[in-house]
Residue, then its C-alpha position, 0 to 999 in steps of 0.5 A: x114111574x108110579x101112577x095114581x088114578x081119580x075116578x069120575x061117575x061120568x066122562x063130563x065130570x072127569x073132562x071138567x077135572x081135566x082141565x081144572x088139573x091141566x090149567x093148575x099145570x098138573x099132567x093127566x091122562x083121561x083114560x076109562x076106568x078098568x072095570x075092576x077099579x069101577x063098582x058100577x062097570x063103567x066110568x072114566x079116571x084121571x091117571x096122573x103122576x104119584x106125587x101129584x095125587x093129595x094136590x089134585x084132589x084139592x083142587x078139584x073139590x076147591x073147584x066143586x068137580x065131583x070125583x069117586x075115589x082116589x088109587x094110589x099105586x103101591x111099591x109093588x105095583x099093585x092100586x090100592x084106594x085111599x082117602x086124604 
C-alpha cells in the first residue's frame, strides 16, 4: 500500500490537522517527520493513504490549518514532493 505525507512546522498544528482529517472520516497517522524530509530537522507529518492526499490538503486549508509540504510516494517506493 502507498502512503502520502503532509508536513507541519509543529506538532500543535499537525494535532489540529488530525482531527480536522479524522472528523472528514479520512485515516491518518501523526508520526515525527524524518529529518531528511524536514529542512529545519524537526517537525511532525500526517501519513495517510495515497488516495487520499488532494483531498486532505483542501480540507486543511479550507480549515485555515497551516501545513509545509506534501510527499506523494512513487511506484517505486521512493517520496517525491508535489504541489496541488
Amino acid at each position: 500500500m502507498r502512503y502520502d505525507y503532509i508536513t507541519f512546522r509543529s506538532v500543535t498544528f499537525a494535532q489540529r490537522g488530525e482531527r480536522v482529517l479524522q472528523s472528514a472520516k479520512i485515516r491518518c497517522t501523526l508520526q515525527r517527520t524524518p529529518r531528511w524530509m524536514e529542512e529545519q530537522g524537526c517537525g511532525y507529518c500526517l501519513r495517510l493513504h495515497a488516495r487520499q492526499l488532494a483531498a486532505a490538503a483542501e480540507l486543511l486549508t479550507r480549515e485555515g490549518v497551516p501545513f509545509r509540504k506534501l510527499y506523494e510516494q512513487t511506484a517505486g517506493g521512493q517520496l517525491e514532493e508535489v504541489s496541488l
